[in-house]
N, C-alpha and C positions, 0 to 999 in steps of 0.2 A: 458405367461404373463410376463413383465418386473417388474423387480425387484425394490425395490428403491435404490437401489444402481446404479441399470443401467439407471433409469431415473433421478438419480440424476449428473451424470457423466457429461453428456453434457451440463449442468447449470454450472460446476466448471470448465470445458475448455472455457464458455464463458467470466466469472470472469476473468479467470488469463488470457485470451487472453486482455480484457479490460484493465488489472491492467499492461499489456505490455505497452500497448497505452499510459498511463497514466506515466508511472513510467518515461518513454523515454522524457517527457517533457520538464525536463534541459537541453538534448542532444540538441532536435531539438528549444529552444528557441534561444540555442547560435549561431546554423546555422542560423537562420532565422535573428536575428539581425546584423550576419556580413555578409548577403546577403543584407539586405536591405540596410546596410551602402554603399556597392560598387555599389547598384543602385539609391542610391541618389546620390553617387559622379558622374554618368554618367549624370544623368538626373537635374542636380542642375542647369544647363543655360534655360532648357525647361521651368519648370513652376516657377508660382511665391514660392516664398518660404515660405508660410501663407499654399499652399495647399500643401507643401512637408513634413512643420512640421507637419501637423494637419494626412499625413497620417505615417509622425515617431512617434508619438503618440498613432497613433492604435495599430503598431506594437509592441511597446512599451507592451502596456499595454496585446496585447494575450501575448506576450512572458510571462511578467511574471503572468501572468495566468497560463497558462500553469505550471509554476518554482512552484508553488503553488499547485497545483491541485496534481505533481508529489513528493510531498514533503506528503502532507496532505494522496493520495495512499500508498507511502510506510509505514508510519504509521501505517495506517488501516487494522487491520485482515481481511481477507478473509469472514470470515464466522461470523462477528460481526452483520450483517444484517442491515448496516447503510444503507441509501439511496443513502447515497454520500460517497468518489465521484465518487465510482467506477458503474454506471448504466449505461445503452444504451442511454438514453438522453444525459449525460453530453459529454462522448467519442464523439458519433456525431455533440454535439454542439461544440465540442473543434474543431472537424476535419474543420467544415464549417468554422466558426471565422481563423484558422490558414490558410485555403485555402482563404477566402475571401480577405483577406489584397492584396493576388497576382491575384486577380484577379482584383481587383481594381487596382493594376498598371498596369496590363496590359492592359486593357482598359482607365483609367482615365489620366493612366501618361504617356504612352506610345510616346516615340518622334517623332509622325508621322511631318514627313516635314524634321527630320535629319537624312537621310539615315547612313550617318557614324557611327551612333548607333546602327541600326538596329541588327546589329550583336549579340554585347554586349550584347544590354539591351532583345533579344530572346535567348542568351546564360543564362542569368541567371533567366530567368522567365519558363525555359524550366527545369532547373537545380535543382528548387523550387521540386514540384511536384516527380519528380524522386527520389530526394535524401529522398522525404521524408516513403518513402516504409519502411526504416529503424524504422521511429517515430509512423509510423500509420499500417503497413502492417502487423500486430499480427492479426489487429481486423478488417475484411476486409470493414465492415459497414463505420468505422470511415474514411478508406483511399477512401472510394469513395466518402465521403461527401467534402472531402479534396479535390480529383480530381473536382469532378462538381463545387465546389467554385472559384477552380483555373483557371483552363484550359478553364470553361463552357465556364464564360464571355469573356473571348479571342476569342475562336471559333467563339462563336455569332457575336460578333462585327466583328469581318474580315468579313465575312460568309455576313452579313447585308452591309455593305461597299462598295458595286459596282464594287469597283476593282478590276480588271482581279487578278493582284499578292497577294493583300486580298485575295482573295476569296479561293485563293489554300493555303495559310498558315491557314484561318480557318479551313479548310478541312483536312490541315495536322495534328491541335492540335486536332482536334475529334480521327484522327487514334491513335496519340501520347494518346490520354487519353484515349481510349479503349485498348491499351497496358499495359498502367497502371497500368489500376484496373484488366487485366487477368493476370498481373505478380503478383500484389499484392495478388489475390487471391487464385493462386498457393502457394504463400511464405506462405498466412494464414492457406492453409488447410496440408501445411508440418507443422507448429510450432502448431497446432491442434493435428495433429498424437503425437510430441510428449512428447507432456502435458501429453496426453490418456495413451500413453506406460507410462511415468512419472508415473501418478495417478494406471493406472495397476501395476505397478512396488512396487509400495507403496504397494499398498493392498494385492499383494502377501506374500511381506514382511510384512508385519502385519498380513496375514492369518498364513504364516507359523510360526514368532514368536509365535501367537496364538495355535497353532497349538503342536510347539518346548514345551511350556511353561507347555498344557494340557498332553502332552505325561510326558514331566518333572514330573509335578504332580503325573501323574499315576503310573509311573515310582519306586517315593518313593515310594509311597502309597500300590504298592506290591511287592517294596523290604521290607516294615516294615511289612507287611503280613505275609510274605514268612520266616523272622525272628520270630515272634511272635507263628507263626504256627509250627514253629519247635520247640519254647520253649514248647507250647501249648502240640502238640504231643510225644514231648520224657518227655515229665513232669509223665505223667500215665504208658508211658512204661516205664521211670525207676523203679516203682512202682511195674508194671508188672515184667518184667524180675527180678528184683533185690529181691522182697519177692518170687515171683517164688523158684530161687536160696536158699534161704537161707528154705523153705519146702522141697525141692530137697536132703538137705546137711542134714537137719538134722529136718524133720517131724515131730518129737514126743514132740519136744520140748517144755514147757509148757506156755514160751513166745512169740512161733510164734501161739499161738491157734486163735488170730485177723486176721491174716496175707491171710486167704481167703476170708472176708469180705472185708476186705483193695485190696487186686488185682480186687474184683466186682466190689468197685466202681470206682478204677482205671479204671475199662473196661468200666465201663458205662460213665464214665467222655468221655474217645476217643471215644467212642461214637457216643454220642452226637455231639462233634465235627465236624466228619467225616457224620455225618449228616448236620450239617449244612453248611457243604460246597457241599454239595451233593441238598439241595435247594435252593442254590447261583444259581449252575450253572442249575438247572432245570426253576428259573423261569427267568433266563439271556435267555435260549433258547426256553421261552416260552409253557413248558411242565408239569406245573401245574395245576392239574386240581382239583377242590372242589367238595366233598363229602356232599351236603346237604342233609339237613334231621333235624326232630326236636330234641331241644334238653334243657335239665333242664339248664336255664344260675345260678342261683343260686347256684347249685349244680356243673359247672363248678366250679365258684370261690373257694367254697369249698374243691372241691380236691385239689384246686391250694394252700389253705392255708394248708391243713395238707402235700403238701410236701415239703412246705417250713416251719414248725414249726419249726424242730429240728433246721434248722440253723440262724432262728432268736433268737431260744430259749439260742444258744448257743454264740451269741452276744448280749443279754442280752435284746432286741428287740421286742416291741412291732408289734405283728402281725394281722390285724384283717380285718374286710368289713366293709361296712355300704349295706340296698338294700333301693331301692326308691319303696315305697307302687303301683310305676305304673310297678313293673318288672313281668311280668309273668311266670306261670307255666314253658309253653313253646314258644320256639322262634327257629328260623327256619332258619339254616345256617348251618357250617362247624364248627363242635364242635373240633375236632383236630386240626384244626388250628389256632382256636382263642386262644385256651387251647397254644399253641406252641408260639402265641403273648405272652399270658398271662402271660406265665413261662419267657420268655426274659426279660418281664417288670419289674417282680416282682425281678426275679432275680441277673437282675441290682439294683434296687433298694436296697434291702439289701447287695449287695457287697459293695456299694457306702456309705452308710449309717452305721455312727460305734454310735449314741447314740439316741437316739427318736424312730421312730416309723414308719412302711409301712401301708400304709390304700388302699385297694381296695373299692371302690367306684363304687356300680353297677346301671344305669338306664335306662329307655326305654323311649324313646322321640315319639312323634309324630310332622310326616315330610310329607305337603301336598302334594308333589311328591314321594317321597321316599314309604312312608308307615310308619311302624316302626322303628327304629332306635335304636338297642344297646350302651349304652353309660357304656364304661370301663376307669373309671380313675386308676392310682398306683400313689400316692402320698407317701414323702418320707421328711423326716426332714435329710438330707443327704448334701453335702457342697455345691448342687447347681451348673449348668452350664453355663456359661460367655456367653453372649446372641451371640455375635460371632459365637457361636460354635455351636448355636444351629441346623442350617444345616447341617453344615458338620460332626458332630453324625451320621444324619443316612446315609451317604453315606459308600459304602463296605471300609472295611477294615482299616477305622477311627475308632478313641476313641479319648476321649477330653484327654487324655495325652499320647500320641506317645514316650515317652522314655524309653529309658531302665531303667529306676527308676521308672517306676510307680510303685504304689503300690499296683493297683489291675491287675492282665493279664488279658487276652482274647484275641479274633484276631479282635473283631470289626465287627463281621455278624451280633451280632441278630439285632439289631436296624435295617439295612439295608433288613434285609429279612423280619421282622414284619412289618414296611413299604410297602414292595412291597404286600407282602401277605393280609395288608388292604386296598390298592390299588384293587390286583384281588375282593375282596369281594365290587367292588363299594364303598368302603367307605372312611376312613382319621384318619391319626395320627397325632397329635401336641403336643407340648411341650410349657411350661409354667415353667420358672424357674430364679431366678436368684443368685449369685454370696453368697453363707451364707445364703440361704432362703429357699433350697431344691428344689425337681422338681416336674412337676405335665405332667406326659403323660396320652392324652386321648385318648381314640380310641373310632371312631365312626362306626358303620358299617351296613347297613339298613339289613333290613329282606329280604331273599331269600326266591322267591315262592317253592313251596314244591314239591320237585322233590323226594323225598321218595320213589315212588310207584317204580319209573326208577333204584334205588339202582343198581347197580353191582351184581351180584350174582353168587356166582360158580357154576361151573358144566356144563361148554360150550357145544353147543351141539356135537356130537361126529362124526366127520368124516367117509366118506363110508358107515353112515349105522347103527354104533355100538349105540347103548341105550345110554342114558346120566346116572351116576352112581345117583342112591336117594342121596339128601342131606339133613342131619340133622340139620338145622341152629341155629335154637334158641333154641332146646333142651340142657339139663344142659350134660357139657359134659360127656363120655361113659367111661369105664374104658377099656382101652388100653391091657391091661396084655392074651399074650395070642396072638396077634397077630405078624403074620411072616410077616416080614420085609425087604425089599430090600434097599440097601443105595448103587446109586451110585455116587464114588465120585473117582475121582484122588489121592488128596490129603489124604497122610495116616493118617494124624492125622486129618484133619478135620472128616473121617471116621471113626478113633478111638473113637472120641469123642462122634460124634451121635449114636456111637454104644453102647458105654457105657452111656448115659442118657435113652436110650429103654432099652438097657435090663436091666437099674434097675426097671424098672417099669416093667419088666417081658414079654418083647416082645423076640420073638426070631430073630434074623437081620443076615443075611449075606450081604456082601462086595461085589461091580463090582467096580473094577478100569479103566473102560470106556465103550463105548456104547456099544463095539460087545462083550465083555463081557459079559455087563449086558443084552442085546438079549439073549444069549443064556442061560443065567440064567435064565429069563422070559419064555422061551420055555421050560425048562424042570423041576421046579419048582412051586410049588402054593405059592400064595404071599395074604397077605389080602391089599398092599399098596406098592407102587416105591417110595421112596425119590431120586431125579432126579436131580443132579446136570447139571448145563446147560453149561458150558465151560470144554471141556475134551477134551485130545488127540485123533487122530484116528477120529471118530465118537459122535459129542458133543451131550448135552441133548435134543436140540431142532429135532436134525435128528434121533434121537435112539428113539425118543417118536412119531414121526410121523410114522417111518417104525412099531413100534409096534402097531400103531392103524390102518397101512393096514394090517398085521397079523390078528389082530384081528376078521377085518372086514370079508377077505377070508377065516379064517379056523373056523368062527362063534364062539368065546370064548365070555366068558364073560368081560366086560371092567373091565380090572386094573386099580385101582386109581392110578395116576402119580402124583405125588405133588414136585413141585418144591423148591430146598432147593438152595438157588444161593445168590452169593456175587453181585451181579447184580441188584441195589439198584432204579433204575433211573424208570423217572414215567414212560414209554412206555414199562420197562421191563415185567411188571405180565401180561400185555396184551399178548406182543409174547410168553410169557411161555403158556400163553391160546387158542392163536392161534395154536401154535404147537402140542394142544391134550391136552396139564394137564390138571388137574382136579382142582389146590388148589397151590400156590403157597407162600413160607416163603423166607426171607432173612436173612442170616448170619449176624450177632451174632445170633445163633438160642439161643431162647430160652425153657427150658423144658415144661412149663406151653402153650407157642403156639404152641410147638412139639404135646403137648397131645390134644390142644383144635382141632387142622385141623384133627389132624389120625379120631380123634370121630364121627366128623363127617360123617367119611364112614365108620363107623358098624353102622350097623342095625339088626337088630333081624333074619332077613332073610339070613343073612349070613351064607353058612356053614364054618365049620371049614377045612381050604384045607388039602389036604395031606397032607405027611411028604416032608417038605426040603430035595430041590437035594443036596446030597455034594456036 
């Protein structure tokens, strides 16, 4: 299918080929008027002088027509969409009128009976037409209408004539004027090509300025990123490493007793972060995927207010909701990620805002295609964003003040992924705010049919054969204490670590420092549970977990729970951990509370207690 651009193209080579036509008028008024002065002085004894004036008159008057026509063209834009002068009517009418005058002399004035003219006055009636390829030969239409005015009536009249010598010079000015118009129309369709190349040549140039400009943009956009995210990042690890140090140096101290609190939330702050650049690039390559199912929206907003109390509390900051009497019990979507909108909104909002108040605003609309429709406003008595800006907020790695002064950081994600994220849920975010007036973000997002029953569920089925392990899903978790444990990990201290949050809870755990390792610990050893790291030297977790569940299969044991403990964060990860055999799979930062809640769920009552740990 053609573009508009490409059916626009050959409408602007016909313009500017006409506006040639046109523009050339002064040129060829002046030849014409000192042709025809040297053909009056030939032919001034032939006729009377009544019919010579009356046709220096004509000429007269196309000439400056023409001077007119070419004055009034330059003028005129291109693309002003006037009628005149530059259309196919006028050019053609120009062509006939400046041809016609010579074709009238060559028939009208023509000094039949003075042979000694003959020469002259077909030198420059001949000279006419040729030379005018230069005035008319842009626009091929115009120079033919020029030739048929000029040349026709000569042709004709010899041609009509009787006479032997007539009749071969009409004959010759037919050939001479089918010369013409094929020279003229070669000349058109070369100054056609290159208009074309001209007009491609531009648009190149303004695709790739265009092009120069967006990259430009980008360009900043994540060198301020890239700056902001290093302040962003080394802000919690100073935090980290530096109270580190100073427990390190001197632990007992009664002033550093804060100082493990203080590295949590340091760590939870990086975090964070490193999450959300983590759903940057998942839903950039289109690998997000929503968990529906139902869920209390009320009681959303709820947790979202108690974990933002303390820090409104501590800005002095009125915190609250309002709910609309149409909100119900339950409502049927992606409670984690609206919860993850939720906290970006609210969060902003009290950064941004130093005296009034943040109001969550919860309702349920009814939408005759949609169905349901959740409607979450975060309003804010906060300084307000310059209606300019309001797009370029949610695009990545923007904030309404890009300077190294601002006075609130960030890197500029959430707005951009809460957008895209109300986008995946079919729905919409908007802003309403202006400059001292605060802001008002709304998110709308319809109800998802209830895909509940479909939930994800651990416990894939088991390769070659081997039983799937029972899982205990909604029961209140089991207590842990008691069970032997396998941790394999590379890394010593990430192994330190998880070594010492089990066995305070009273598990016994030994260490594989990689796959054929931890093989041969799983062969000669009882294990109630594998913590499976998946990137290791040698033999990683995905191939150490598959070759144990063809063991399994072939020498008929019972299936070891594998549970994945990996810095491998990305959405298609817990799948291939699934694929590969586990059973249950966690991500680094591990937490104790998720350490205890996945082990639980594989004890069961039927478990016996295994042997004694190989050394």
């Amino acid at each position: 299918m053609a573009t508009a651009e490409s059916v626009e193209t050959p409408l602007i080579i016909a313009r500017e080929c006409r506006q040639l036509v046109l523009s050339q008028g002064v040129a060829g008024a002046l030849a014409t008027i000192g042709v025809a002065a040297l053909f009056l002085l030939v032919v001034r004894d032939v006729h009377p002088r009544h019919v010579l004036f009356g046709w220096a008159i004509a000429v007269a008057a196309i000439s400056a027509l023409r001077v007119l026509l070419a004055v009034w063209a330059k003028r005129s834009a291109l693309d002003t969409g006037r009628a005149l002068p530059n259309t196919p009517e006028v050019c053609v009418a120009v062509g006939l009128l400046s041809g016609g005058v010579w074709g009238a002399a060559a028939t009208l004035l023509f000094p039949l009976g003075h042979s000694e003219l003959y020469f002259v006055t077909a030198f420059l009636l001949i000279g006419m037409p040729a030379g005018a390829i230069s005035s008319f030969g842009a626009w091929w239409p115009a120079y033919a209408a020029y030739v048929l005015a000029s040349v026709g009536p000569f042709a004709i009249y010899f041609l009509s004539g009787g006479q032997h010598e007539f009749m071969i010079a009409g004959l010759a000015a037919c050939l001479f004027g089918a010369f013409l118009m094929r020279e003229a129309f070669v000349i058109g369709r070369t100054i056609q090509r290159n208009i074309a190349q001209r007009i491609a040549l531009l648009a190149m140039t303004r695709s790739l300025g265009d092009a120069l400009d967006r990259a430009d943009a980008a360009n900043r956009a994540k060198s301020t990123f890239l700056a902001n995210m290093s302040h962003e990042l080394r802000t919690p690890l100073n935090v980290i490493i530096g109270m580190s140090q100073l427990l390190a140096e001197a632990p007992d101290e009664p002033q550093h007793r804060h100082l493990p609190n203080s590295i949590r939330r340091a760590g939870q702050a990086l975090l964070a972060l490193i999450s959300d650049v983590l759903d940057l690039s998942q839903i950039e390559a289109g690998k997000i995927t929503l968990q529906i199912a139902p869920f209390a929206p009320r009681q959303l907003v709820e947790d979202v207010l108690d974990m933002f109390e303390p820090e409104a509390a501590s800005k002095s900051l009125r915190l609250d909701a309002t709910y609309a009497t149409s909100v119900p019990e339950l409502f049927i979507g992606d409670q984690a990620r609206l919860r993850q909108i939720l906290v970006n909104l609210v969060g902003n909002a009290l950064k941004f805002t130093a005296v009034g108040s943040v109001r969550i605003e919860l309702d349920v609309e009814k939408d005759t295609a949609a169905g349901r429709v959740l409607s979450i406003e975060v309003v804010d008595t906060g300084p307000g964003i310059d209606e300019n800006d309001h797009q370029r907020i949610f695009s990545a790695f923007q904030q309404g003040d890009d300077s190294s002064t601002r006075a609130h950081p960030g890197t500029g994600l959430g707005l951009n992924i809460s957008r895209d994220l109300v986008a995946l849920m079919g729905g919409e975010i908007d802003l309403r705010s202006t400059l001292g007036e605060g802001s008002r973000f709304r998110v709308r997002v319809p109800e998802s049919p209830d895909e509940s029953s479909h939930a994800d569920t651990f416990g894939e089925p088991a390769p070659d054969g081997v039983s799937p392990l029972p899982v205990v899903a909604d029961a209140a978790p089991l207590p842990i204490s008691g069970l032997k444990i396998l941790v394999v990990e590379d890394n010593l201290l990430n192994a330190s670590l998880v070594k010492l949050m089990l066995e305070r809870d009273g598990c016994v755990v030994e260490c594989a420092g990689n796959g054929n390792h931890a093989l041969e610990m799983m062969r000669t050893g009882s294990w109630h549970a594998v913590l499976m790291d998946c990137q290791m030297p040698e033999m990683d977790g995905y191939a150490t977990t598959r070759r144990w569940r063809h063991i399994e299969a072939v020498e008929r044991h019972r299936r070891l729970p594998i549970l994945a403990l990996t810095a491998h964060a990305m959405a298609d990860d817990r799948k291939k951990c699934l694929d590969a055999g586990m059973d249950d799979y966690l991500t680094k930062p591990v937490k104790l509370d998720s350490l205890r809640a996945v082990l639980s769920r594989y004890v069961v009552a039927s478990i016996v207690e295994p042997e004694s740990v190989a050394p």
